[in-house]
N, C-alpha and C positions, 0 to 999 in steps of 0.2 A: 448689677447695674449701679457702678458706683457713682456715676455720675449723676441720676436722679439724686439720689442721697444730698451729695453735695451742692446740686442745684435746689435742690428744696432747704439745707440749711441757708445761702445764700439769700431767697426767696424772702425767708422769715425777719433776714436780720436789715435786709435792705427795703422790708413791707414791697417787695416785688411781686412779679405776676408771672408764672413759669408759662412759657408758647414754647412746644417743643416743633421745629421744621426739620424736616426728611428732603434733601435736593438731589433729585434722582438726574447724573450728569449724561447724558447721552454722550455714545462716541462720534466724535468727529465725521469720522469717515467707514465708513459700510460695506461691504460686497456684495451684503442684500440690498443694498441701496435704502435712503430714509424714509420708506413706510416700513421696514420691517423693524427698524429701530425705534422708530415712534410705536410702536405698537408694543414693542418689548419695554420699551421705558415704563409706558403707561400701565404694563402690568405689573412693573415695580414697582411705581408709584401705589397700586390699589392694594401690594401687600405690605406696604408702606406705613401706610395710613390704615391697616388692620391690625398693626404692630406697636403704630404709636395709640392710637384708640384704648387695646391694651394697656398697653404702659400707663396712659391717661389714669385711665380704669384703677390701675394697681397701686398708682399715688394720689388717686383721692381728689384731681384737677379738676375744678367747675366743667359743666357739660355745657354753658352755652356761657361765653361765646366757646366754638369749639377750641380744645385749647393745644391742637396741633394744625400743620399745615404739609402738605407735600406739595413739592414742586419739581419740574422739569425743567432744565436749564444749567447755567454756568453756576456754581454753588453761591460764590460770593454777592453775584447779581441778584439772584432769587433772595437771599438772605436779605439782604441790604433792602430791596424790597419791601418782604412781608416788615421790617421793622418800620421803613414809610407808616405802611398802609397801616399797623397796629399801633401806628406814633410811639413805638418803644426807642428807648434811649441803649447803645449797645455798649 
């Protein structure tokens, strides 16, 4: 994961705060129709967030606040979001 790497030297050199987000995109359009999609997303979503937890875990990232997020939705959207909601500057 070389991106951890690289996002933790950037982290240091700008005194930043690593939030890692997981945007799990649902498809469009379905032939199970959208509760099997919502269903299936959601259980990306929850291994989502057992993976970044992990990851959290393996780089040493404060536990509270938590310092991942998964979301369901258009990636850009959800993104642009949690940086709102976490007042981070992108």
């Amino acid at each position: 994961m070389r991106f951890a790497t690289y996002a933790e030297l950037l982290g240091k050199r700008f005194k930043a705060e690593l939030h890692l987000i997981h945007v799990v995109d649902p498809p469009r359009a379905s032939r199970s129709g959208p509760a099997n999609w919502l269903s299936f997303s959601k259980a990306v979503a929850a291994n989502a967030g057992k993976h970044l937890g992990e990851l959290a875990a393996k780089y040493s990232l404060p536990v509270k606040p938590k310092p991942y997020t998964v979301r369901i939705g258009v990636p850009a959207d959800e993104i642009a979001e949690v940086a709102r909601i976490q007042n981070a500057g992108l």
